[in-house]
C-alpha positions in Angstrom: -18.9 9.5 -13.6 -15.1 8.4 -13.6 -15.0 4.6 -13.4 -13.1 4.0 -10.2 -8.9 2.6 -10.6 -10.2 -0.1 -8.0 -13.6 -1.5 -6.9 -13.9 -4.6 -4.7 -17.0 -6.5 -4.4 -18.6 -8.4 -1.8 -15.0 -10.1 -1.3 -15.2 -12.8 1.2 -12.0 -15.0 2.0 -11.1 -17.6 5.0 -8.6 -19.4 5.6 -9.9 -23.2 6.9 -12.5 -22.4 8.7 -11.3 -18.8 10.2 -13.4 -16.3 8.2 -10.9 -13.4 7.1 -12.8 -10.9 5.3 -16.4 -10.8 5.0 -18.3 -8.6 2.4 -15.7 -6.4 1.7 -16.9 -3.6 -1.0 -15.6 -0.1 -1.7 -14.2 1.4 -4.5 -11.1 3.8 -5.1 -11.1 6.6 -7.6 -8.0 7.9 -9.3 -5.6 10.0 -7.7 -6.9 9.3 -4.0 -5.8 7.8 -1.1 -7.9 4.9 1.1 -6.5 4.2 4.5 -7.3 1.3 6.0 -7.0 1.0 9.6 -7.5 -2.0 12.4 -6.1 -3.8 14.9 -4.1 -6.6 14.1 -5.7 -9.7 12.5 -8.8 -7.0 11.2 -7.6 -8.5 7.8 -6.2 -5.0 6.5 -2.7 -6.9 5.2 -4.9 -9.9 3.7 -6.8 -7.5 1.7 -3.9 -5.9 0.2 -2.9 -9.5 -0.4 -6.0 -10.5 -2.2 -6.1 -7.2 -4.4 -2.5 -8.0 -5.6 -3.6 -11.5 -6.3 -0.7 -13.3 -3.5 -3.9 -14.6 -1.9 -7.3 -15.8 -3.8 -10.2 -14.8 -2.7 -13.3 -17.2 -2.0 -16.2 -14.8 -3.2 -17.2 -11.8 -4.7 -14.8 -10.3 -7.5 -11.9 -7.0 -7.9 -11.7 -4.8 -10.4 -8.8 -2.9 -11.9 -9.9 -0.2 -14.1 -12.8 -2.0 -15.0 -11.1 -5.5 -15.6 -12.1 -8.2 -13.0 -9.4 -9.2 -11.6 -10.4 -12.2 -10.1 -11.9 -14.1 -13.1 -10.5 -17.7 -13.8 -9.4 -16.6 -17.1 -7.3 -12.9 -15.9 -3.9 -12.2 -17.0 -2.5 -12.2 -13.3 1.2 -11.0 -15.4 -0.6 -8.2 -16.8 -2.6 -7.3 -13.7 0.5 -7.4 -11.2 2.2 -5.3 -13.8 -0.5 -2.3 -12.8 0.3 -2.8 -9.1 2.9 -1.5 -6.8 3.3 -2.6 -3.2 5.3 -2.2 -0.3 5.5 -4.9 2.8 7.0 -3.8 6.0 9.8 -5.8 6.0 11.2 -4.1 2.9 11.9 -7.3 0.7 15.1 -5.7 -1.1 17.0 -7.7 -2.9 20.0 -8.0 -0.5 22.7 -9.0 -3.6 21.6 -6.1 -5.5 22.8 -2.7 -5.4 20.0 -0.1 -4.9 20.0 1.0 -8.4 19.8 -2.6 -9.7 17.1 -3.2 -7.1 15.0 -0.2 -9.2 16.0 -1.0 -12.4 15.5 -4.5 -12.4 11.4 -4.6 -13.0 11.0 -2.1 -15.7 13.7 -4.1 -17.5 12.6 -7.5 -17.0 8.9 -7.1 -16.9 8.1 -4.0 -19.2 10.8 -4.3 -21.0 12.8 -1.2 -21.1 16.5 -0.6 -22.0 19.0 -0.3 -18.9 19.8 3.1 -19.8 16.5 4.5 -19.7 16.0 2.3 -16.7 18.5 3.8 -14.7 17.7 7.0 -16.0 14.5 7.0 -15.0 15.8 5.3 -11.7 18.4 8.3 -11.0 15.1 10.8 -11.1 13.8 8.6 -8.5 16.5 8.8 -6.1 17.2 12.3 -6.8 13.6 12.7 -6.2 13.3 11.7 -2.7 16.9 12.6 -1.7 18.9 9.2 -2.2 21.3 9.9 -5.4 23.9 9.2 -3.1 22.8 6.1 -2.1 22.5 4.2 -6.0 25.4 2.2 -5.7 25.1 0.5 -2.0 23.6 -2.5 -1.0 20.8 -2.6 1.1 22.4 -3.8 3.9 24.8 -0.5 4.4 21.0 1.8 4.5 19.2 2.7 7.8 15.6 1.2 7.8 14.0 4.3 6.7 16.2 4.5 3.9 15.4 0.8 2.7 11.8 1.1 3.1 12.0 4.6 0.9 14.1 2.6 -1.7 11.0 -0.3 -1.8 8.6 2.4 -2.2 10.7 3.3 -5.3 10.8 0.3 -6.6 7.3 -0.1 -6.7 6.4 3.2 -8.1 9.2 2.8 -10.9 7.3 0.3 -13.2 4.5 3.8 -12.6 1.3 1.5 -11.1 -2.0 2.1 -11.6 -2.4 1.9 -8.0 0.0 1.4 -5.0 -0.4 -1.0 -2.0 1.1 -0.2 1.0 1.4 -2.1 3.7 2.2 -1.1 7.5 5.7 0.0 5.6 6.0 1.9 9.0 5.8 -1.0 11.6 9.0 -2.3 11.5 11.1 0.9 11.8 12.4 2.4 14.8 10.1 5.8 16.0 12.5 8.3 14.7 13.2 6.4 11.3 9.4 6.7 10.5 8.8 10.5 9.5 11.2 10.0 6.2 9.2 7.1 5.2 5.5 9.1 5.9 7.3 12.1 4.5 8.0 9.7 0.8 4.3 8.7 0.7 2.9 12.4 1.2 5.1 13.7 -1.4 3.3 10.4 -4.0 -0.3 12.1 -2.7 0.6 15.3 -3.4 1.6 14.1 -6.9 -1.5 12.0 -7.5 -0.7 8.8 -6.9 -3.3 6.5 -6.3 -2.8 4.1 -3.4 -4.7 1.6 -0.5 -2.5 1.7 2.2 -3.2 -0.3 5.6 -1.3 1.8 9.0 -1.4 2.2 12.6 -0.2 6.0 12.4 -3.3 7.7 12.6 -1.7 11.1 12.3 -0.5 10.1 9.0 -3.6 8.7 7.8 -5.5 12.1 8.7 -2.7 13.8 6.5 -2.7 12.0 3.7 -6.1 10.1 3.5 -9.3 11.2 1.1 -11.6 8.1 2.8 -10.9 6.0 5.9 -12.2 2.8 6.7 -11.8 0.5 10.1 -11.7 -2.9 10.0 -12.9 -5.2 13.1 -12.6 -8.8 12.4 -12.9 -8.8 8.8 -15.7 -6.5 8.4 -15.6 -3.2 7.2 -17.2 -1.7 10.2 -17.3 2.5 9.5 -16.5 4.4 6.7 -16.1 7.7 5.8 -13.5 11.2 5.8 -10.2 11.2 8.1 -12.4 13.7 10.2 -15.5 11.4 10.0 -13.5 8.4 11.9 -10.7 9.6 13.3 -12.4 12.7 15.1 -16.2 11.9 15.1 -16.8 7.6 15.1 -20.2 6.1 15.4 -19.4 2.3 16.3 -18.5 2.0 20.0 -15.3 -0.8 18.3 -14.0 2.0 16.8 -14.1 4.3 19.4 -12.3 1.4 21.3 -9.8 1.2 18.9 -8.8 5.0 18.6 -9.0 4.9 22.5 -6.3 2.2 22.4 -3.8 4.4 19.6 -4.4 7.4 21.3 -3.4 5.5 24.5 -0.1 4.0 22.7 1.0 7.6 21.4 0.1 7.0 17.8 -3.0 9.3 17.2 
């Protein structure tokens, strides 16, 4: 059996008192996508957190390829250097020109020449339709087109395994097909990724396993048709009744 890109295990964290995640354990195998999904404060955007090591968990233990994570003796450089992720409020550089943006981690943290850097950085943009867009500054690109450069970014330094998280929630309606339509095209190429949403349309599209979230416990799991067309747990049911209700399933 292929040893999964990502297992977590029995991840608890808190924050004070206020228990965040509790038990946490799944696993992700290569080249699939695992769509988490919750309402807000389920503790879908502290996971991602704790997987890219931002936040430290209090229990239990992650796994990259094999490699825990989480020990008090891991390379947190080397491990971050595996990992793409994408917030929703873009986090572009705002001084930088959108190539410079991409090129700047391959050549300061893998160590690659500018040249192939923006080489390999051109392919991107041409890739998803934004060669045109290399030298402006973030500030002169329409939401989508920001959030699609981030999602570059990340997948430029080529992760192991790419976070994303609610990258849609901060764009206007009409801004959020482009962006849906970038992470598609990564499934259909075999990236590996976690990705935490509200669009359950998307996560039927592009999701292998789905799992809902309900105050830090993972509460159903199973196939985009398992949850999002057949739930078992009445909070789930709840929750898609709510989505459906707010035009997003």
């Amino acid at each position: 059996m292929t040893q999964p890109v990502l297992k977590v295990n029995q991840v608890r964290k808190s924050y004070g008192a206020e228990v965040v995640l509790e038990d946490i354990s799944f696993s992700v195998p290569v080249h699939t996508a695992t769509v988490f999904i919750g309402s807000s404060g389920s503790g879908k955007s502290t996971l991602l957190r704790c997987i890219n090591l931002l936040d430290q968990i209090d229990d239990g233990s992650i796994e990259l390829d094999g490699e825990d994570i989480t020990a008090v003796d891991a390379d947190v450089d080397k491990v971050r250097r595996k990992l793409g992720i994408v917030f929703q409020s873009f986090n572009l550089f705002p001084h930088m020109k959108v190539i410079d943006n991409i090129t700047l981690a391959p050549m300061k943290v893998q160590g690659i020449s500018k040249e192939v850097a923006r080489e390999n950085a051109y392919k991107l943009l041409d890739r998803f339709g934004l060669h045109d867009k290399a030298q402006d500054y973030p500030d002169r690109l329409s939401g989508g087109q920001q959030q699609r450069v981030a999602i570059i970014r990340s997948i430029a330094v080529a992760p192991r395994l790419l976070l994303l998280d609610e990258i849609t929630s901060a764009l206007d309606p009409v801004l959020v097909n482009e962006v849906l339509s970038t992470v598609r095209d990564l499934k259909i190429e075999g990236m590996t990724m976690v990705l935490a949403t509200h669009e359950m349309g998307f996560a039927k599209q592009v999701a292998d396993e789905v799992c809902f979230l309900h105050h830090g416990k993972i509460l159903e799991w199973g196939t985009p048709t398992q949850i999002l067309e057949a739930p078992q747990q009445p909070e789930t049911k709840e929750f898609l009744k709510r989505v459906h209700e707010a035009g997003r399933l």
